[in-house]
C-alpha positions in Angstrom: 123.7 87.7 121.1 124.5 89.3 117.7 121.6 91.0 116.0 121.0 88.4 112.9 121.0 85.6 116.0 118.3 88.1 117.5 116.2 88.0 114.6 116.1 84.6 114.0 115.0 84.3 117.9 112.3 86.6 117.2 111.4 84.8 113.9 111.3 81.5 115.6 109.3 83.0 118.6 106.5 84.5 116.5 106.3 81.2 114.0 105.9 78.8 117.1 103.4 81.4 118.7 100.5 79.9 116.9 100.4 77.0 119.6 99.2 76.8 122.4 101.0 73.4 124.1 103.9 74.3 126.1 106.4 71.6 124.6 105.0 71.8 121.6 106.0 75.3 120.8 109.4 74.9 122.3 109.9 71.9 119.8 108.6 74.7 117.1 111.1 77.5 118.2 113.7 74.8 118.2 113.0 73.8 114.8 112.1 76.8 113.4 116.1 78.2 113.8 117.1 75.3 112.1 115.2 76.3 109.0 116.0 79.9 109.1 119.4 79.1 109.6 119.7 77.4 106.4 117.9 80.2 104.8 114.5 78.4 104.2 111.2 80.5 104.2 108.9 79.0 107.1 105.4 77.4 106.1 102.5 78.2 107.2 102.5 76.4 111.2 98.8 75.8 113.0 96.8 73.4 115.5 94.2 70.8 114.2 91.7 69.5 116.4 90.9 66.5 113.5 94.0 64.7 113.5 94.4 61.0 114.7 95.0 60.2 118.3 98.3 59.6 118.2 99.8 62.1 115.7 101.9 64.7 116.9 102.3 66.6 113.6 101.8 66.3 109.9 103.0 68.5 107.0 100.2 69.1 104.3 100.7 70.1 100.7 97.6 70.7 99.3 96.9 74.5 99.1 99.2 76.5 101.1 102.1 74.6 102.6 101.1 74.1 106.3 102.2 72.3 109.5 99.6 70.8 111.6 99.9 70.3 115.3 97.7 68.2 117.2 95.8 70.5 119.6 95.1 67.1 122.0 98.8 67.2 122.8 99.3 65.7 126.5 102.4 64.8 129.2 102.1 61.6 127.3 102.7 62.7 123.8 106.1 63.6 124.3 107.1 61.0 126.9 106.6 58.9 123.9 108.5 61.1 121.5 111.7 61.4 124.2 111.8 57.6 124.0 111.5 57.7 120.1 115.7 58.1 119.4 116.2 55.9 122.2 114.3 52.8 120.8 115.8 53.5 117.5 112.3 54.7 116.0 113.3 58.3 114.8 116.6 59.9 114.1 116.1 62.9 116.2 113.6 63.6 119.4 111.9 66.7 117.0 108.3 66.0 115.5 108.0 68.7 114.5 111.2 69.0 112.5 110.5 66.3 111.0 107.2 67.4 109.3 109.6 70.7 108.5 112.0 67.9 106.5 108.6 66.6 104.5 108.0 70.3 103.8 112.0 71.3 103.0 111.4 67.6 100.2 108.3 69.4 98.8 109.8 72.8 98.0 112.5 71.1 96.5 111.3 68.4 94.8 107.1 69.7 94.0 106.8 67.8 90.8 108.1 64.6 92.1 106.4 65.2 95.8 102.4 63.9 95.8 102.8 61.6 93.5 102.5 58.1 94.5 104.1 56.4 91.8 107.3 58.2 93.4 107.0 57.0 96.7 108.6 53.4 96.9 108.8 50.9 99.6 112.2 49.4 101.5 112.5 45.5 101.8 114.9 43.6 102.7 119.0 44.7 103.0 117.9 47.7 102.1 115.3 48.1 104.9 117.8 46.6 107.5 120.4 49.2 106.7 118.1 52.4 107.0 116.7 51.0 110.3 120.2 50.7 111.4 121.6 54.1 110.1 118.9 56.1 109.8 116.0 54.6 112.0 113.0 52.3 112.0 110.3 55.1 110.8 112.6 56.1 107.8 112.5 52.4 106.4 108.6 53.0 106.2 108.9 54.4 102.7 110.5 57.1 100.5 109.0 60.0 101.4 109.9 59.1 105.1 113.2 58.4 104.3 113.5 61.9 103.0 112.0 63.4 106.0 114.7 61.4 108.9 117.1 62.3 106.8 116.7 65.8 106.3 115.7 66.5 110.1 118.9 63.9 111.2 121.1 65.8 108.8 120.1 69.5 110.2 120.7 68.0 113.4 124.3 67.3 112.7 123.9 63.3 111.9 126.0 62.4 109.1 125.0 59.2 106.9 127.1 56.7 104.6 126.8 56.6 100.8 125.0 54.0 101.0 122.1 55.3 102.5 121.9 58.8 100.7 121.9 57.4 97.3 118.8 56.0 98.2 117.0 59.5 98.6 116.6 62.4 96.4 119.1 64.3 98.5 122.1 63.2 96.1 120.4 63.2 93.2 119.2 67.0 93.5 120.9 70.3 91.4 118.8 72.9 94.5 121.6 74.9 95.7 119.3 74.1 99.6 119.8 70.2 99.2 123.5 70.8 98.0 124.7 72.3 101.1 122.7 69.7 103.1 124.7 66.9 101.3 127.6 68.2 102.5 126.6 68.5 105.7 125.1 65.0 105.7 128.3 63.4 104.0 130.6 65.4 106.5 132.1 67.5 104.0 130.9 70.3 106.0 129.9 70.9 109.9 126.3 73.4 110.0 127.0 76.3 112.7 125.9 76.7 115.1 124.9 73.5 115.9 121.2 73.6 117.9 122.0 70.0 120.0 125.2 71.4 121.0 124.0 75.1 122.0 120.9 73.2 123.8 123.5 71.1 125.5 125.6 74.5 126.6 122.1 75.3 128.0 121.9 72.3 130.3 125.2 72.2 131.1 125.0 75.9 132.5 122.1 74.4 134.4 124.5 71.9 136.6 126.8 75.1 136.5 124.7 77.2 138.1 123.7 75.0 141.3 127.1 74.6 142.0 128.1 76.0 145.6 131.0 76.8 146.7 134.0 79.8 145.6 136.1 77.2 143.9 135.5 75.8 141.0 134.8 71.4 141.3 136.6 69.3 139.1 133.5 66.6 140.0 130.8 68.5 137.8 132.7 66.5 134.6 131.1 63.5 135.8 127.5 65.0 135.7 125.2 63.1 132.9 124.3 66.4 131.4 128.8 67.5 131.0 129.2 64.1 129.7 126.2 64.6 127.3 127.7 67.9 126.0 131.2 65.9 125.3 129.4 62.8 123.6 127.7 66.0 121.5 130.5 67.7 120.7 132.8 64.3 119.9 129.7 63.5 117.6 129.9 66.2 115.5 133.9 65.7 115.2 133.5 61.9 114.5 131.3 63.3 111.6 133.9 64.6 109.8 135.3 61.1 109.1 132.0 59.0 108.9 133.0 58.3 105.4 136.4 57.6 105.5 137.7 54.2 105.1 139.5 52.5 107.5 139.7 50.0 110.4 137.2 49.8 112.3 140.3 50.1 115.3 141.9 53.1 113.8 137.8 54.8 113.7 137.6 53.4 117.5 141.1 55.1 118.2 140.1 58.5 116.4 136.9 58.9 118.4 138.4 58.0 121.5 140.7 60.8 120.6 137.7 63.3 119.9 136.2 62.5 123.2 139.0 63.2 125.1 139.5 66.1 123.0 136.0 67.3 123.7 136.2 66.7 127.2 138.6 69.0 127.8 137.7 71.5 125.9 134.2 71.5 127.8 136.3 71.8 131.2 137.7 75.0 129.5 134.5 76.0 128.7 133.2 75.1 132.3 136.0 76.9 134.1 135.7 80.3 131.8 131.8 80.5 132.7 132.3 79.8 136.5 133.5 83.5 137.5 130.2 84.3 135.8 127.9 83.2 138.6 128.4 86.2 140.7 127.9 89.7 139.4 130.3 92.5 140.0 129.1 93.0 143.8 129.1 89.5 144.8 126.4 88.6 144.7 125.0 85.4 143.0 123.3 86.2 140.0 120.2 85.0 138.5 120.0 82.3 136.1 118.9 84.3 133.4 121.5 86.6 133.4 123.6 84.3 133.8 123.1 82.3 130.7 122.8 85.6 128.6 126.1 86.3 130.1 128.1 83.1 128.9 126.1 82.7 125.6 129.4 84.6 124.1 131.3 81.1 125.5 129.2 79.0 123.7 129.3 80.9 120.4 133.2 81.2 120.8 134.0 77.7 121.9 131.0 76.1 119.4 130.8 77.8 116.5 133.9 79.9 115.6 136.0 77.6 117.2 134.5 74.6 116.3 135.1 74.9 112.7 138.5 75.2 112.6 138.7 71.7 114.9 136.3 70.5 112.5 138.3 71.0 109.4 141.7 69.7 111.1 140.0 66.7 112.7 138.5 65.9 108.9 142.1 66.3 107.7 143.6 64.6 110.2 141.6 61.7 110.0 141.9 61.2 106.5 145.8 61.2 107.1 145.2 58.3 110.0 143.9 56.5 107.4 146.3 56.7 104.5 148.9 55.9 107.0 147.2 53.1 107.8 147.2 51.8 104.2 150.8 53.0 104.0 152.1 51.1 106.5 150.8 47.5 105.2 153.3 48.5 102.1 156.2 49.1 104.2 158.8 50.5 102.5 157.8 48.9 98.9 157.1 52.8 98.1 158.6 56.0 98.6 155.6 58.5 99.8 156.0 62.2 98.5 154.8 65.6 100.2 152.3 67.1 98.1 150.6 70.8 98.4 147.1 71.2 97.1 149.0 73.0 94.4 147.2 76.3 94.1 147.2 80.1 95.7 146.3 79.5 98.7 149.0 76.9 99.4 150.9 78.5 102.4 154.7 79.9 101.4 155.7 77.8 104.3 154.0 74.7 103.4 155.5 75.0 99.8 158.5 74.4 101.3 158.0 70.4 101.9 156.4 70.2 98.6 158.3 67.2 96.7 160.5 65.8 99.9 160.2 62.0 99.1 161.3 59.2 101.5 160.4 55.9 102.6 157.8 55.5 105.3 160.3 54.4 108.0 162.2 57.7 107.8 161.7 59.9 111.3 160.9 62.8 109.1 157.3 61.4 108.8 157.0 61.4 112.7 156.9 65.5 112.9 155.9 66.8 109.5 153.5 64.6 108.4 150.1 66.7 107.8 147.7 68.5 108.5 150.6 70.4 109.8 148.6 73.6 110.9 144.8 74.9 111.2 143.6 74.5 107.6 146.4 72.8 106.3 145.4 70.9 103.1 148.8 69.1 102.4 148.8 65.5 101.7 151.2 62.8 100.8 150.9 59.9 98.7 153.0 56.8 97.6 155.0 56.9 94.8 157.3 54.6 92.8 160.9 54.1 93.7 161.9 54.1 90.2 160.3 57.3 89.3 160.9 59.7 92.8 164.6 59.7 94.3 165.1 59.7 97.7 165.4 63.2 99.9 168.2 63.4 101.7 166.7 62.8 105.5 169.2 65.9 106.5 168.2 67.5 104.2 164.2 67.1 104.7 164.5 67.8 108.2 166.0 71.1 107.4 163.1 71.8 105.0 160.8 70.9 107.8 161.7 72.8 110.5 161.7 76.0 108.0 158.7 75.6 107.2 157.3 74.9 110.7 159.9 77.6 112.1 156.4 80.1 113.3 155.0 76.9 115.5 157.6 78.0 118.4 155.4 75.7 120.7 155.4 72.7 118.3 151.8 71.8 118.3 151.3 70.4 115.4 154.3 68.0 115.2 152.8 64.5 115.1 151.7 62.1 112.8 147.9 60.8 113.5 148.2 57.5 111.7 150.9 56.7 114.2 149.6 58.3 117.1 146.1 56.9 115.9 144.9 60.2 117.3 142.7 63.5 115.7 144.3 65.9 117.4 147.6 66.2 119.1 148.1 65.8 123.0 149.2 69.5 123.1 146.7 71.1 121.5 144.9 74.5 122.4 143.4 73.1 125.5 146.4 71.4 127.0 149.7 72.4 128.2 153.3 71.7 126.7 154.0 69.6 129.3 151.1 66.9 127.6 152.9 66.1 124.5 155.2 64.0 127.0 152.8 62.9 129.3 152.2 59.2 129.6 148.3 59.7 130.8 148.0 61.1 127.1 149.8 58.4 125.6 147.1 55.8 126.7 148.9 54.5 130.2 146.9 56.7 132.5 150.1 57.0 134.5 153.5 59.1 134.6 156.5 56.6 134.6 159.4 59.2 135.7 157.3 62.3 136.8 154.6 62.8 139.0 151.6 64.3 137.7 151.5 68.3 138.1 148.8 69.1 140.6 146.9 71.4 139.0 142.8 71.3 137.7 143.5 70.0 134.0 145.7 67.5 134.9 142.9 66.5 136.9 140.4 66.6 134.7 142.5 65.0 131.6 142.9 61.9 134.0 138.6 62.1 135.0 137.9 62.5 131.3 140.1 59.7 130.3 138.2 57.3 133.1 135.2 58.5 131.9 136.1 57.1 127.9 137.1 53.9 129.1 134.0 53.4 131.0 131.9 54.3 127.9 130.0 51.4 126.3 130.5 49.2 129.4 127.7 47.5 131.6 128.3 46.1 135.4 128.7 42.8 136.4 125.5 40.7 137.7 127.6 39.8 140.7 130.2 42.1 141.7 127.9 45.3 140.3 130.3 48.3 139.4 133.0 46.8 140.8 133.7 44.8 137.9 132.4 46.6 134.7 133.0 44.9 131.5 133.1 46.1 127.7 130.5 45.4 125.3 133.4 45.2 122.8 135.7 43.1 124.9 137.5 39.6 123.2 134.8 37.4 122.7 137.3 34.5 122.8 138.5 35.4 126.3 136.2 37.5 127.7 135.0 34.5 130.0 138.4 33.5 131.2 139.1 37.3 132.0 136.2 37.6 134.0 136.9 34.1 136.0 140.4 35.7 136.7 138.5 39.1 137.5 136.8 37.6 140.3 139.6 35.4 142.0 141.1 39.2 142.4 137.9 40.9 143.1 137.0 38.1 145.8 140.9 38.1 147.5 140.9 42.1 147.3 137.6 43.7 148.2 138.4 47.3 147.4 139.8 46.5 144.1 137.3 48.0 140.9 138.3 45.9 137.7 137.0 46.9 133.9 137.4 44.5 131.2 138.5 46.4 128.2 137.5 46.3 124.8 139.6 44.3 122.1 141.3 46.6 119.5 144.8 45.8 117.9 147.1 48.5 117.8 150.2 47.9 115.3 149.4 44.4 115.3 149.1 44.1 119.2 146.4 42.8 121.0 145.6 45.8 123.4 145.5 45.0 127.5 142.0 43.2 128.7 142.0 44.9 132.3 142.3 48.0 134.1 142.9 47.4 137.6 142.3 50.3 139.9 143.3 52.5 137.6 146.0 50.9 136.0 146.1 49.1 132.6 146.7 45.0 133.5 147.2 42.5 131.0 146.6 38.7 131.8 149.1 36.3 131.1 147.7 32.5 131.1 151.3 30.4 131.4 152.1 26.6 130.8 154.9 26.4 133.2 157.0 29.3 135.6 159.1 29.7 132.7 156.5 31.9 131.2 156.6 34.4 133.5 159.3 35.9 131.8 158.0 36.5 128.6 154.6 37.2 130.4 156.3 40.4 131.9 158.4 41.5 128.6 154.9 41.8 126.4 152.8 43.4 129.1 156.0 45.8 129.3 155.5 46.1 125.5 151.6 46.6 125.5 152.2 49.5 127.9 151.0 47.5 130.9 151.8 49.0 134.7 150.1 45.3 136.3 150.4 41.8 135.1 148.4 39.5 135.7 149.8 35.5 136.2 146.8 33.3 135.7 147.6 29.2 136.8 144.0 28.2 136.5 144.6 28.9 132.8 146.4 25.4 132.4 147.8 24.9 135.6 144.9 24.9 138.0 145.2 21.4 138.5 148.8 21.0 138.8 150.5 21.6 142.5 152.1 25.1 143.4 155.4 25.5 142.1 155.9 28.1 144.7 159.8 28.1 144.5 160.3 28.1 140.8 157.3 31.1 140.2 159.1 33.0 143.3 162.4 32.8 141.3 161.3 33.9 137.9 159.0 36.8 139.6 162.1 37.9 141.1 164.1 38.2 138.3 161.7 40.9 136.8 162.7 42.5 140.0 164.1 45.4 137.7 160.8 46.2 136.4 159.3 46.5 140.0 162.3 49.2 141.2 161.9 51.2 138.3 158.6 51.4 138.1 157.8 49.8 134.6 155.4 47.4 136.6 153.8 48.2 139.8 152.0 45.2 140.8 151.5 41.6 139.7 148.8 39.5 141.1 149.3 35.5 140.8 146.0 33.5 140.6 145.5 29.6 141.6 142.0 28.0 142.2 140.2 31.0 142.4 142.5 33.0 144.7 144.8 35.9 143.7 147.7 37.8 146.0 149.5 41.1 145.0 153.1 41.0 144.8 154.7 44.9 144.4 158.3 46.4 144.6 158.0 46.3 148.4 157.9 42.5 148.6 162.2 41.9 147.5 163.7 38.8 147.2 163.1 35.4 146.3 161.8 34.3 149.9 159.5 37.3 150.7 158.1 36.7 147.2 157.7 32.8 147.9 156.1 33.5 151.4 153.1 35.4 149.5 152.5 33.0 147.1 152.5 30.4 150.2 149.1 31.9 150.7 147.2 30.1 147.5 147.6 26.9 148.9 144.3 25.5 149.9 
């Protein structure tokens, strides 16, 4: 721990000191390196005997600026306040920097503060859209509003125009409220972050009860891992909470930050491991132990974690001008552009001016951010008014400039990847930027995975995003989870097919994705075992064939052939769907398509590359007649 962190330890220990509640002055120590982080003189904190039952805290501002702290406090105050962010009620689980975000709206704002006149009332579309973004308590009035906002906002939260120009926070000249805005718009990331560093904490926790000499790869799948990567992820999505764009490009970015932050927390896990046993050893105890990987967390979260920050915020913004780039085609030209000033890299320079249509290939490996930092852009431009580049030419001015990124990290182009950061990245390997896992298909079509513990773990962190923001199925319980953002229009007839497949294969575990279009393509509903499945409802056996070319084309490894779409009534063509299955027989011995599973009145069989020929094919389908 440096010396200005030990101070503001110290600081926060002695503020918090003045009560006597156990939880109550950890929630003070908590919120009291907030403040002095930001470089905001503490008020005066004490326990009140007179306040209402309920009350945890409240600031006052008569006299000397004080925090009061309820000195009934029980187990049952703060089972109430843990529930508080889950019910939606407050924006953060803090009381008491809350009352420190009424105090933080009083030094600022002192003329404007007690008086009531100032102090308005939400109704309405207005109320609605604080409770949703900010919370429930906020929408009480004004000065509430000001509070949840400047507690959310120190807590890394990050809030839409909308809701800011409603509070004094963008209206104010303090140089305190200033940097706040940008933190709050996501201009700017505060470090170190307090949820993520309390997250390290309980992470190292699991850590620590680990037995065993070898590190386990199933720790990533502990609530209190998966809590520090939905952390971490949530302070990267920040960066682009106010960007414009689809809401399936946003879905595709955070995806990418998850999986992003999810690795990097395996690094993180796998540094700190050696650090259980000390240098005879033995195991060590826990104390020591965190003081001993607090140097992780300060690396990986704080210096670290503003360079991601600033690339991620680039890179986003990049996603989505491609996105609005691509719906022109090739109507404009788009143009290279530095940010034109000093600090513009000599390398960089280099690109400055190269100007060609969107289609050209050069846009696939030097589009930016093209390094840490990188402030490059590119923007359309008229045809009339901007020649062409010569592509040779531009390629040759690209790989000069890029000539010091021997390993090629930071050719790719996040609009068309639709991802943040790139699969090789500092927590990967070269091998990823070729991977299929990393390209969405959670498979590797012509190489077998490397057997090693990120390879692993990139494949458990990628099951763990998919099975975010899913619930189980009343009936077939985790077996069948399903999407709370799956196709609303087919989300019934994809879980009738589910369980014709579930019910004929009783080890089979089915998700039902969620519905995003990517490049104009509806993405695959299922993933089947492990393997992304698309389900193609066909009029006649004819359909089988284009059935297999567009799960091909959506990246699928299973298709699914469902008859009880419009042919459940209709008798078993059991020669004619033979045939045409057969004649995707290519796809089966090269591995495009693994399986396919045929479904008739709520029955399903498997057909793979070991079932060849038309007969072996037609004796399996034999099996869904009644």
């Amino acid at each position: 721990m440096s010396k200005s962190e030990e101070n503001i330890e110290t600081s926060a220990k002695k503020w918090a000191s003045a009560l006597s509640d156990k939880t109550a002055r950890a929630k003070a120590e908590e919120a009291a390196r907030i403040i002095i982080r930001h470089g905001i003189e503490l008020p005066v904190i004490k326990e009140s005997g007179r306040m209402k039952k309920r009350t945890l805290a409240q600031f006052r501002s008569d006299g000397t600026p004080t925090i009061e702290v309820n000195k009934k406090l029980n187990d049952d105050f703060w089972k109430r306040d843990a529930k508080s962010v889950e019910i939606g009620w407050a924006a953060q689980d803090n009381p008491i920097l809350h009352e420190l975000g009424h105090y933080i709206d009083f030094i600022c704002n002192k003329e404007k503060y007690n008086k009531q006149s100032e102090n308005k009332r939400f109704f309405g579309e207005t109320k609605s859209l604080i409770e949703k973004e900010v919370s429930i308590y906020a929408a009480t009035d004004q000065w509430e509003l000001e509070a949840e906002l400047y507690a959310g906002i120190m807590r890394g939260k990050v809030y839409s125009n909308n809701v800011l120009n409603l509070s004094r926070i963008s209206q104010s000249d303090n140089d305190i409220i200033k940097r706040l805005l940008s933190y709050g718009t996501g201009q700017d990331v505060c470090l170190p972050s307090e949820d993520i560093s309390k997250q390290f904490k309980n992470m190292m926790k699991v850590l620590f009860q680990q037995e065993g000499s070898s590190f386990s790869i199933n720790i990533m799948a502990d609530k209190d891992v998966q809590k520090m990567i939905e952390t971490h992820s949530s302070v990267l999505n920040g960066s682009f909470r106010q960007v414009e764009m689809s809401e399936a490009m946003r879905k595709r970015l955070e995806r990418s930050n998850y999986v992003f932050s999810g690795l990097k927390t395996f690094h993180e896990l796998n540094e700190a491991f050696p650090s259980l046993l000390d240098e005879d050893g033995n195991r060590k105890t826990f104390e020591r132990f965190l003081n001993d990987v607090r140097k992780i967390d300060k690396t990986y979260n704080s210096n670290y974690l503003r360079a991601e920050f600033n690339f991620v915020q680039a890179s986003s913004e990049m996603a989505a001008k491609w996105e609005r780039f691509i719906k022109d085609g090739d109507r404009y030209y788009l143009q290279y552009r530095t940010a034109g000033d000093a600090k513009v890299r000599p390398t960089h320079a280099e690109m400055a001016g190269i100007t060609l249509p969107v289609s050209d290939l050069f846009w696939t490996e030097f589009y930016p951010p093209n390094g840490w930092g990188c402030r490059c852009s590119v923007v359309q431009v008229r045809k009339s008014k901007y020649p062409a580049t010569d592509h040779e030419e531009a390629m040759a001015r690209g790989e000069s400039a890029l000539g010091l990124d021997k390993k090629g990290m930071f050719r790719f182009n996040a609009g068309m990847e639709q991802k943040t950061m790139p699969d090789y990245n500092p927590y990967t390997i070269k091998r990823c930027k070729d991977c299929d896992i990393a390209k969405g298909k959670l498979k590797l079509a012509k190489s077998p995975i490397p057997d090693n513990e990120l390879c692993e773990a990139c494949q458990f962190i990628r099951i763990c995003e998919e099975n975010k923001g899913c619930f189980n199925d009343e009936l077939y319980g985790n077996r069948l989870k399903i999407s709370k953002d799956a196709d609303k229009t087919e989300v019934q007839d994809n879980i009738r097919a589910a369980y014709a497949m579930l019910e004929s294969f009783p080890e089979m575990v089915i998700k039902v994705r969620e519905n995003v279009l990517k490049h104009g393509v509806k993405n695959p509903e299922y993933m089947i075992n492990g393997m992304i499945a698309d389900r193609k409802g066909i009029e006649s056996p004819k359909g089988i064939q284009s059935g297999f070319k567009k799960a091909i084309k959506q990246g699928c490894q299973v298709v699914v052939i469902d008859l009880d779409m419009h042919m459940k009534d209709k008798k078993l063509p059991v020669s004619e769907l033979a045939k045409y299955i057969n004649w995707r027989s290519t796809d089966f011995e090269e591995g495009t398509i693994k399986e396919c599973y045929v479904i008739h009145q709520g029955k399903a069989v498997k057909i793979t590359a070991d079932d060849k020929g038309k007969d072996t094919i037609a004796n399996i389908i034999e099996k869904l007649k009644p």
